[in-house]
Backbone as CSV, one residue per row, in Angstrom:
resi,resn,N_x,N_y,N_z,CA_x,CA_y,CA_z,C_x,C_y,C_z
1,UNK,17.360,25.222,5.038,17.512,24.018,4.209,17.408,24.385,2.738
2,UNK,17.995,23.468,2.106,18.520,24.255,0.200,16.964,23.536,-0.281
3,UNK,16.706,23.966,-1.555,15.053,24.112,-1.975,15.648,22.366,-2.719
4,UNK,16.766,22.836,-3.756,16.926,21.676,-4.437,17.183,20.549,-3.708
5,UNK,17.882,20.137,-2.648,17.960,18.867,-1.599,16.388,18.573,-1.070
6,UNK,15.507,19.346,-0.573,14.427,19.516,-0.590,13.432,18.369,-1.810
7,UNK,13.549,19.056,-2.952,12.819,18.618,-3.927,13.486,16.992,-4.728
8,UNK,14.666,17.225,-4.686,15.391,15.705,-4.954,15.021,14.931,-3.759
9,UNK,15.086,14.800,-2.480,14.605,14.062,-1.431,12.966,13.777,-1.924
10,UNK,11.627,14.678,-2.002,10.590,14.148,-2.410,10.402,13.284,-3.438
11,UNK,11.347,13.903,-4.596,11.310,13.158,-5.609,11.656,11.661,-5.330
12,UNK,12.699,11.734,-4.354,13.601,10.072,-4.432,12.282,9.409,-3.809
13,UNK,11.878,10.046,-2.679,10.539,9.412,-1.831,9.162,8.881,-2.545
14,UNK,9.098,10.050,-3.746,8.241,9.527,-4.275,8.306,8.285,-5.079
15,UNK,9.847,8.287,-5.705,9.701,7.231,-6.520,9.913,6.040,-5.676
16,UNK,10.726,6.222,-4.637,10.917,4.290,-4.012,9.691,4.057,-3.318
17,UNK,8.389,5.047,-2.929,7.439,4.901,-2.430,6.196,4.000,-3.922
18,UNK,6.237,4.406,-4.828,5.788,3.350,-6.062,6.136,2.455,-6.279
19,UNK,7.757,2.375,-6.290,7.933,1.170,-6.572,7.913,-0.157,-5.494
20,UNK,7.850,0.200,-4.130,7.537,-0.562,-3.193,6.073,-1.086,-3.504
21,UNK,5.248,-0.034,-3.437,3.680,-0.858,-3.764,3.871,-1.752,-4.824
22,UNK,4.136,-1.023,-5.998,4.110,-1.882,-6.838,4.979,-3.367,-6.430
23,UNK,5.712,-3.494,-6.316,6.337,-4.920,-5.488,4.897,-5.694,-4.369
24,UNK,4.498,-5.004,-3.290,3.635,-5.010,-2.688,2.388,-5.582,-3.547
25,UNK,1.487,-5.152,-4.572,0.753,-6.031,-5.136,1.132,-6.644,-5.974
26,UNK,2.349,-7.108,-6.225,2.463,-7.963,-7.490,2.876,-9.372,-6.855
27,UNK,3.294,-9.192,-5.348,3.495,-10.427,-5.046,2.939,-11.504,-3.907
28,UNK,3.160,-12.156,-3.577,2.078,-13.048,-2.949,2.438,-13.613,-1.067
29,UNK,3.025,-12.480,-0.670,3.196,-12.849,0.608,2.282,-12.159,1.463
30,UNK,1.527,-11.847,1.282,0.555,-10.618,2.520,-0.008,-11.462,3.447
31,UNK,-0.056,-12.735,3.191,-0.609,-13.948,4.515,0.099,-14.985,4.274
32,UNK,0.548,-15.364,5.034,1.337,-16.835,5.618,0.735,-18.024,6.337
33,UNK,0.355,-19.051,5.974,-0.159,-19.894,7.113,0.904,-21.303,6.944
34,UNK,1.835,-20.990,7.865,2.135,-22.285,8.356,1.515,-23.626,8.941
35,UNK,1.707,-24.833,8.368,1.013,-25.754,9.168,1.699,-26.802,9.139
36,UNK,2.106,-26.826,10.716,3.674,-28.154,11.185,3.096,-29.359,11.562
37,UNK,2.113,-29.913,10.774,1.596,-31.173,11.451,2.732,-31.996,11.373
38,UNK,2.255,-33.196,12.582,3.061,-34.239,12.538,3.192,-35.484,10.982
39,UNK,3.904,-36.003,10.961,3.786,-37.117,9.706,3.261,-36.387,8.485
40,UNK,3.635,-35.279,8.416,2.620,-34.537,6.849,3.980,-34.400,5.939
41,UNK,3.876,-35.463,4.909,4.861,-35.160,4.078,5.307,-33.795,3.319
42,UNK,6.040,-33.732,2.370,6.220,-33.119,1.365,5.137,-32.817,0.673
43,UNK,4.607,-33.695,0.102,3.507,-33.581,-0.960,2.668,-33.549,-0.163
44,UNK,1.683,-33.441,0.995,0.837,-33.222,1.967,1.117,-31.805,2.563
45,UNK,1.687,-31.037,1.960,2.251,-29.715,2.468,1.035,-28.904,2.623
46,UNK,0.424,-28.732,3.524,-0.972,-27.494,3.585,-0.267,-26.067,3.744
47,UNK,0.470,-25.885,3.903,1.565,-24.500,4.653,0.988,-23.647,3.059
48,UNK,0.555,-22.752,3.424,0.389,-21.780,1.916,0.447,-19.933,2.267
49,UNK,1.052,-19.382,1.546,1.192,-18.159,1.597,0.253,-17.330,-0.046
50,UNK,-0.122,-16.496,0.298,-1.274,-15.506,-0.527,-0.974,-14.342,-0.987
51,UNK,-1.760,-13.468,-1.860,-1.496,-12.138,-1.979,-2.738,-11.826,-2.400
52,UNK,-2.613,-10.577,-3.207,-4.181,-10.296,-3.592,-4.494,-10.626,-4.718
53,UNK,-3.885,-11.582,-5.479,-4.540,-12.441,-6.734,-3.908,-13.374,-6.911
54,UNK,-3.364,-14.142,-5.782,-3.137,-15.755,-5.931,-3.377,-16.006,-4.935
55,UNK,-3.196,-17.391,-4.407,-3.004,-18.286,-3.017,-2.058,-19.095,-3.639
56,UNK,-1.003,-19.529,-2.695,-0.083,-20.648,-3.231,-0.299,-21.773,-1.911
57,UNK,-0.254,-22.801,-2.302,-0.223,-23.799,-1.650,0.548,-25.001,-1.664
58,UNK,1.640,-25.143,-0.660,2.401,-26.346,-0.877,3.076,-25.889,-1.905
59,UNK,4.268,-26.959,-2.526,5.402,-26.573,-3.417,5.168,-26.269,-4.585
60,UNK,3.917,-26.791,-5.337,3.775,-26.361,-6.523,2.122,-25.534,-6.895
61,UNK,1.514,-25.727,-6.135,-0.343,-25.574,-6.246,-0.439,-24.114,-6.078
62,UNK,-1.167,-23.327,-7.219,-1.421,-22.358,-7.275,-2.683,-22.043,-7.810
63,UNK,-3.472,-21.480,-7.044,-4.748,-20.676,-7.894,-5.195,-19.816,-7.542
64,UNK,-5.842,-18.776,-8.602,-6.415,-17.162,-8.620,-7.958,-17.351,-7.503
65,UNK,-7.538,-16.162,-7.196,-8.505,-15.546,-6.194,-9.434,-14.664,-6.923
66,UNK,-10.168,-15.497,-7.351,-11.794,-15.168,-8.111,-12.731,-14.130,-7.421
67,UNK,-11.960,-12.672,-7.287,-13.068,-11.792,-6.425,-13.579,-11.004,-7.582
68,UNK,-14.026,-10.958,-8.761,-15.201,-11.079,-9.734,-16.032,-12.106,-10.303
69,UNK,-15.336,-12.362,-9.952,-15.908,-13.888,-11.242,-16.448,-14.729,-9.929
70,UNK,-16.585,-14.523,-8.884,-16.891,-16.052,-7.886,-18.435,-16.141,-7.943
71,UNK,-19.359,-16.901,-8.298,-20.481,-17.278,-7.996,-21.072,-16.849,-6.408
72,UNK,-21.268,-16.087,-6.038,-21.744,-15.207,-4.724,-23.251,-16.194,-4.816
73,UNK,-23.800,-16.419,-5.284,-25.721,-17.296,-5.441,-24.752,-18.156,-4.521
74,UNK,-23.882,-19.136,-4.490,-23.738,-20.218,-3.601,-22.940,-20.016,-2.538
75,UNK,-22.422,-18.322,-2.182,-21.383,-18.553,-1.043,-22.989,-18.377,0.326
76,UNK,-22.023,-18.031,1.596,-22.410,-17.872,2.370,-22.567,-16.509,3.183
77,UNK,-23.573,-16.037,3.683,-23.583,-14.326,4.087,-22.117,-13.905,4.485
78,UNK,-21.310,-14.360,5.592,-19.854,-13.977,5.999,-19.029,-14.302,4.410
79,UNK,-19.088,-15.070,3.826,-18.082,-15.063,2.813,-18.617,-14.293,1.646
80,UNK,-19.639,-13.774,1.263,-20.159,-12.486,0.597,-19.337,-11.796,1.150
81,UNK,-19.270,-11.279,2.604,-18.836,-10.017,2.918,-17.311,-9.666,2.703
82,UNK,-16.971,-11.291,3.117,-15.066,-11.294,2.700,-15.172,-10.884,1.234
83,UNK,-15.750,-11.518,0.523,-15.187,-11.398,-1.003,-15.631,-9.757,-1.482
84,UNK,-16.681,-9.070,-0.387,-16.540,-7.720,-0.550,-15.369,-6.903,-0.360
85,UNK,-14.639,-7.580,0.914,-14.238,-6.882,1.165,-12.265,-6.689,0.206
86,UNK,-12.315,-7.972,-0.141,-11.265,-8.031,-1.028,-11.424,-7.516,-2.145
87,UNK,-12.306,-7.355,-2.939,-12.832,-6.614,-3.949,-12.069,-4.818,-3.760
88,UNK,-12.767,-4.448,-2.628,-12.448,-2.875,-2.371,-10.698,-2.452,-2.196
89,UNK,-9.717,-4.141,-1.446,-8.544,-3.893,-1.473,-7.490,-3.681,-2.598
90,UNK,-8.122,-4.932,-4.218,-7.974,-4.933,-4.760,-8.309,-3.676,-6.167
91,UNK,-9.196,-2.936,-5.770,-9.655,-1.538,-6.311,-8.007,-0.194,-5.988
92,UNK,-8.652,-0.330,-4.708,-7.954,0.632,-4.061,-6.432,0.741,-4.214
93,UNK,-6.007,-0.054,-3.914,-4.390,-0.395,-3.753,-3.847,-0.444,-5.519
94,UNK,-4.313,-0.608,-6.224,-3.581,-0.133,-7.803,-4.073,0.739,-8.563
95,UNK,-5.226,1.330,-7.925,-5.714,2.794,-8.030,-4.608,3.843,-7.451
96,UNK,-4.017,3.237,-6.108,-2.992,4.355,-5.644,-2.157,4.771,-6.257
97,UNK,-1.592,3.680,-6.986,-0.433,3.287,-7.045,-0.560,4.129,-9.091
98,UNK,-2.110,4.419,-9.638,-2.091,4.816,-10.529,-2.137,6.321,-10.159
99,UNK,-2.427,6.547,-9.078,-3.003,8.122,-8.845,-1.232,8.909,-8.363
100,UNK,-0.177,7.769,-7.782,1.045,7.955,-7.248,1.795,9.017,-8.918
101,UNK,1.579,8.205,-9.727,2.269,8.061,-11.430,1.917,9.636,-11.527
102,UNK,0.580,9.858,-11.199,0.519,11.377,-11.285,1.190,12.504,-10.446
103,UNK,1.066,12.106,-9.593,1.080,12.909,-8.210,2.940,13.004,-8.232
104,UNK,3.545,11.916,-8.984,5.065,12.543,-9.175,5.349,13.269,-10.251
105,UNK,4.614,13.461,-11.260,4.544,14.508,-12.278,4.247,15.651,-12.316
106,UNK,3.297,15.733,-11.063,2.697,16.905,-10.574,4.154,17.615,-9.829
107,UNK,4.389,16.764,-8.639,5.719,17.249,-8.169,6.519,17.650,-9.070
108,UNK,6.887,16.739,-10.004,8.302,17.312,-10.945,8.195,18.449,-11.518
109,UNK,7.058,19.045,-11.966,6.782,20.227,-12.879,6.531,20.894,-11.641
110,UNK,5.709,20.958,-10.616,5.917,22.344,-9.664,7.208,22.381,-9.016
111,UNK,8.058,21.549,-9.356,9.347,21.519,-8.145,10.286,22.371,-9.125
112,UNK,10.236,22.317,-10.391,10.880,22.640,-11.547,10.278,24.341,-11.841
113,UNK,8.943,24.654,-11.568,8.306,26.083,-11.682,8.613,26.493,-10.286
114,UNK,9.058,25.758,-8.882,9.381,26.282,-8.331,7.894,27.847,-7.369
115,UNK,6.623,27.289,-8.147,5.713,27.529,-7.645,5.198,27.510,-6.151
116,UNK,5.003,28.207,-4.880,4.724,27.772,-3.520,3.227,27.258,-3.929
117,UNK,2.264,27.773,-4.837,0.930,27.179,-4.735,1.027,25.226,-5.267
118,UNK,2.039,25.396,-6.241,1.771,24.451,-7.381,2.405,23.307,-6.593
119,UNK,3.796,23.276,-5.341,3.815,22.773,-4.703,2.923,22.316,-3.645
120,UNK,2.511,23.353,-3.314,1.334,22.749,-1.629,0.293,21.719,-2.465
121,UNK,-0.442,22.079,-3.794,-1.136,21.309,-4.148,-0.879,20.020,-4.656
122,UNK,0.728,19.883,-4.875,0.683,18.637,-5.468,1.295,17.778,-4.011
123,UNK,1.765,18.547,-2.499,2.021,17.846,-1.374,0.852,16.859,-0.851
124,UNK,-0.699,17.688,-1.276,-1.812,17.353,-0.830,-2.138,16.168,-1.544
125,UNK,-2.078,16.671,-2.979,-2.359,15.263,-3.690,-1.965,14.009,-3.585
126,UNK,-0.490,14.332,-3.246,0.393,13.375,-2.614,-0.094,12.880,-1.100
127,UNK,-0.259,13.687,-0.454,-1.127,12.924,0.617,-2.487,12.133,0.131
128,UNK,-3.205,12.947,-0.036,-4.659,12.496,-0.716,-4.408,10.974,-1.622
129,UNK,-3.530,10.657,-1.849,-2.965,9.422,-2.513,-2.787,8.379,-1.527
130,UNK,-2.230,8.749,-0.409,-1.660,7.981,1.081,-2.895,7.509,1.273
131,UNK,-4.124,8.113,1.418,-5.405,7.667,2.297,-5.505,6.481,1.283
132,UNK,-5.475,6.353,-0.059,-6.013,5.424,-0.535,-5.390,3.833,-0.195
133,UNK,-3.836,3.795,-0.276,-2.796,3.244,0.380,-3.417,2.944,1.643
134,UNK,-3.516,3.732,2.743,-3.814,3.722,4.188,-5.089,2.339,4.588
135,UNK,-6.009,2.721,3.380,-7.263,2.476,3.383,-7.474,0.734,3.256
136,UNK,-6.229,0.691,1.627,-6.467,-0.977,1.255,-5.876,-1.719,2.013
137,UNK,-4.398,-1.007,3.139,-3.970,-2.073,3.668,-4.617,-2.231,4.891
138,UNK,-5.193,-1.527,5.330,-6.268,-1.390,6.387,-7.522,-2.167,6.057
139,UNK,-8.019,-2.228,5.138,-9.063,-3.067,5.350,-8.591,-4.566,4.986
140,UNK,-7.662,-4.835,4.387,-6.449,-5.939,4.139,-6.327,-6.587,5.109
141,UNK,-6.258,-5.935,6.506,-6.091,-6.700,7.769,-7.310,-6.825,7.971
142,UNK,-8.213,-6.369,7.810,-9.316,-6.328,8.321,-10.121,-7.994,7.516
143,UNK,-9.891,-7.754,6.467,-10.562,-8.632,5.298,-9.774,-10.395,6.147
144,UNK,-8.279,-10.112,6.569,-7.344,-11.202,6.878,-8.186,-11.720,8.326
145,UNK,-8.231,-10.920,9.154,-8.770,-11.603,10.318,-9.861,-11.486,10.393
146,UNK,-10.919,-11.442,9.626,-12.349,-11.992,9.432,-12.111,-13.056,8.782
147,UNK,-11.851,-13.819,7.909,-11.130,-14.972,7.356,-10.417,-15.682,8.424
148,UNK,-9.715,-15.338,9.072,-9.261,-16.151,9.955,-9.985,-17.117,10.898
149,UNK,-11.209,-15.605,11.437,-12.325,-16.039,12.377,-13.081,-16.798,11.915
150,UNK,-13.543,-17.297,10.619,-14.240,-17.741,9.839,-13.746,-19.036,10.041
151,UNK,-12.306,-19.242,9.769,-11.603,-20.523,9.132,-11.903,-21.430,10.567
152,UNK,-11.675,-20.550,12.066,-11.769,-21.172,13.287,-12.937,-21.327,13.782
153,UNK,-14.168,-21.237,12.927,-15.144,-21.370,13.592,-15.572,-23.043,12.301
154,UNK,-14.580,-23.129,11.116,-14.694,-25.176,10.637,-12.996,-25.969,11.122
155,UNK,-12.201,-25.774,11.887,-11.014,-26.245,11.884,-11.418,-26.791,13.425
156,UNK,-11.198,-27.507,13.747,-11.235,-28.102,15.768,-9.917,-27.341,15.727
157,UNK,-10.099,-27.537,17.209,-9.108,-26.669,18.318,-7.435,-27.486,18.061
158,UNK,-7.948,-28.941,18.137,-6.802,-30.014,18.127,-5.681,-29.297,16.555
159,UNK,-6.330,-29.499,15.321,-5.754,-29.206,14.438,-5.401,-27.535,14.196
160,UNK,-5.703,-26.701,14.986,-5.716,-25.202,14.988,-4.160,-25.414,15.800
161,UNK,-3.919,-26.204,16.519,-2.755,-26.391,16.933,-1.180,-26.034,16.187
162,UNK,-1.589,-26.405,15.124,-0.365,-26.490,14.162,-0.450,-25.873,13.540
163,UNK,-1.461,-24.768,13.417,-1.219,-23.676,12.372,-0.915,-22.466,12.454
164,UNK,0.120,-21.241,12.291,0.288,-20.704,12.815,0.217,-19.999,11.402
165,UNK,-0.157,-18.585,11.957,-0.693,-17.743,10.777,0.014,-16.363,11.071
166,UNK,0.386,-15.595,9.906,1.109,-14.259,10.212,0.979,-13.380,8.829
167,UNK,1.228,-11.946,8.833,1.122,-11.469,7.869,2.743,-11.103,7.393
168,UNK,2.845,-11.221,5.702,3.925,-11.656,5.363,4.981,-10.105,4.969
169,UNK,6.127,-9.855,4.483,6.527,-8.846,3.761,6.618,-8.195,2.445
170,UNK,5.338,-9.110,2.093,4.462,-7.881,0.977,3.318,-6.901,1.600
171,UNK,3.104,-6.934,2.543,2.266,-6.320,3.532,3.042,-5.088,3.947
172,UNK,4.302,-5.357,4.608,4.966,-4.871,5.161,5.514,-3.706,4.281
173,UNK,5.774,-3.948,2.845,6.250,-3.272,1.903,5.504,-2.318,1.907
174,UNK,3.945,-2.706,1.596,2.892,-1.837,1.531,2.898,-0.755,2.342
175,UNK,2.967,-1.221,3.694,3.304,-0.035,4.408,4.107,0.895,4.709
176,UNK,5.071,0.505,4.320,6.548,1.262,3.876,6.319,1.931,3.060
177,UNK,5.737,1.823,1.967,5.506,2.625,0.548,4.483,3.558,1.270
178,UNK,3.105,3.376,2.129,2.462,4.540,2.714,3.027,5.090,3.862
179,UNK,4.114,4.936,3.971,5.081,6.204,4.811,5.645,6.974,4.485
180,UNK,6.375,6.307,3.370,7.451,7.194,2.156,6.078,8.228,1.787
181,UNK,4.910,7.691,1.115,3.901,8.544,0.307,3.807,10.057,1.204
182,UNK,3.847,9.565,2.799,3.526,10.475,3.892,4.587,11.526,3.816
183,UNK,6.255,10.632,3.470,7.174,12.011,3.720,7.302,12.818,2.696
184,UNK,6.866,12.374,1.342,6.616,13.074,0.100,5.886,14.170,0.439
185,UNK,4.780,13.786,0.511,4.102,15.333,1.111,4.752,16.082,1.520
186,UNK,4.791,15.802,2.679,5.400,16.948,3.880,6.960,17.341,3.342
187,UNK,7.894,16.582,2.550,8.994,17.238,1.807,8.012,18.304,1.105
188,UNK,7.483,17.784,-0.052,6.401,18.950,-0.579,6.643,20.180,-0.267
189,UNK,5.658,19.727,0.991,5.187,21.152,1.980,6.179,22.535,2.033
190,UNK,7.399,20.792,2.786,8.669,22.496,3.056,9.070,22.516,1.560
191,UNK,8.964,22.730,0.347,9.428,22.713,-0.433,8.682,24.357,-0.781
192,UNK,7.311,24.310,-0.548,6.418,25.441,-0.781,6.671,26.573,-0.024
193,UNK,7.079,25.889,1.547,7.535,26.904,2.609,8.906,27.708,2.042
194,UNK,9.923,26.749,1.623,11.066,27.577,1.306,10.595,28.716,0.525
195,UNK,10.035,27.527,-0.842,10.080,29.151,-2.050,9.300,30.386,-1.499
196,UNK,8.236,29.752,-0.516,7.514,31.248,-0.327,8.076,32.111,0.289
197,UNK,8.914,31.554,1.424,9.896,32.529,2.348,10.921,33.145,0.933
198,UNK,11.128,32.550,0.427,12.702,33.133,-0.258,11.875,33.748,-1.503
199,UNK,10.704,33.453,-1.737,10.192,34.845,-2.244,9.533,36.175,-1.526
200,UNK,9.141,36.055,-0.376,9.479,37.472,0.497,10.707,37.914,1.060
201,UNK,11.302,37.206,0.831,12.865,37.955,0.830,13.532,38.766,-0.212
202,UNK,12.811,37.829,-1.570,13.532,38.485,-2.535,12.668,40.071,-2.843
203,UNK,11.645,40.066,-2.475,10.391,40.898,-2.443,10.948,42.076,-1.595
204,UNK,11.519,41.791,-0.105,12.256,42.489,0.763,13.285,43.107,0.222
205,UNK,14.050,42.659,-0.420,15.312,43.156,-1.114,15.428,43.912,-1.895
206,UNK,14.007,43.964,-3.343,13.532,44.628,-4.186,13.136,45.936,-3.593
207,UNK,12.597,45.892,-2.386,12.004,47.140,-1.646,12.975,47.782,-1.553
208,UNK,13.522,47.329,-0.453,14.799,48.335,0.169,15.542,48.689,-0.553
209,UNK,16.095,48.103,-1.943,16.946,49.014,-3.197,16.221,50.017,-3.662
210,UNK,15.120,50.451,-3.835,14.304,51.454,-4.494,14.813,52.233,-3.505
């Protein structure tokens, strides 16, 4: 396989792998809750979809998701723990996405020195970036259906009827972007493998002319 197809493929990976996250937290679909009651108008719309710094509700109602600023003295032990746990998603997930900005610079200059070390280390970094990715949307679900369990332990069974809840395709993005992050690496990798092979070749070649 050619080094340069190699290194343009990571590169492309790396970049549509940023810009997916970035799409991914900037917008507000990562939870969906439909709710088809009967006789519920327009303006009675409860149906609201979320992200990690809004909730939208109904056609026009919007407000921020206060995971600094919320008064914790008046929540409740389980909703302490949610608003912990959104806290760590909201850390994590534009931390990646700052640590990504590097980790393709790193690539571009070892792909360009053509280095086998300078590559493997920036494949790793590039992985080492994924866990963080891995981590927020993982506890993301995690944070979603503790909230859920929460919501069904004040809603009756009757009105749980009509609500149907799902996770949306800003979620989905997210995870797309920590796959791409995954094949970055491992392009990386063989990127390090080539040059090192095709520098014991060239090493081989040098020999045998003497």
């Amino acid at each position: 396989m050619r080094y340069g197809l190699v290194v343009l493929s990571a590169g492309f990976t790396g970049l549509l792998s940023f810009s997916l996250l970035a799409v991914a937290i900037g917008t507000d679909y990562w939870y969906i809750i439909d709710v088809n009651k009967p006789n519920c108008t327009g303006s009675d719309d409860l149906s609201s979809h979320s992200g990690l710094w809004r909730i939208n509700e109904g056609p026009n109602r919007s407000s921020v998701i206060p995971s600094f600023t919320a008064n914790t003295s008046s929540l409740s032990e389980a909703e302490r723990h949610l608003l912990g746990l959104h806290r760590v998603v909201v850390i994590l997930l534009p931390l990646s996405l700052i640590l990504l900005v590097f980790g393709w610079i790193f690539g571009l200059v070892s792909s360009l020195a053509c280095s086998p070390n300078l590559l493997l280390g920036s494949a790793l970094y590039v992985l080492f970036c994924s866990l963080f990715t891995l981590s927020g949307v993982s506890i993301y679900i995690t944070y979603s259906n503790q909230a859920m369990e929460e919501f069904q332990r004040i809603v009756s069974p009757e009105n749980l009827a009509f609500v149907d809840v799902s996770f949306g395709w800003s979620l989905a993005t997210a995870w797309l972007s920590y796959s791409l992050e995954v094949v970055t690496g491992l392009l990386l990798m063989l990127a390090a493998r080539i040059t090192q092979m095709k520098g014991h070749y060239d090493s081989g070649v040098a020999i045998a002319m003497l």
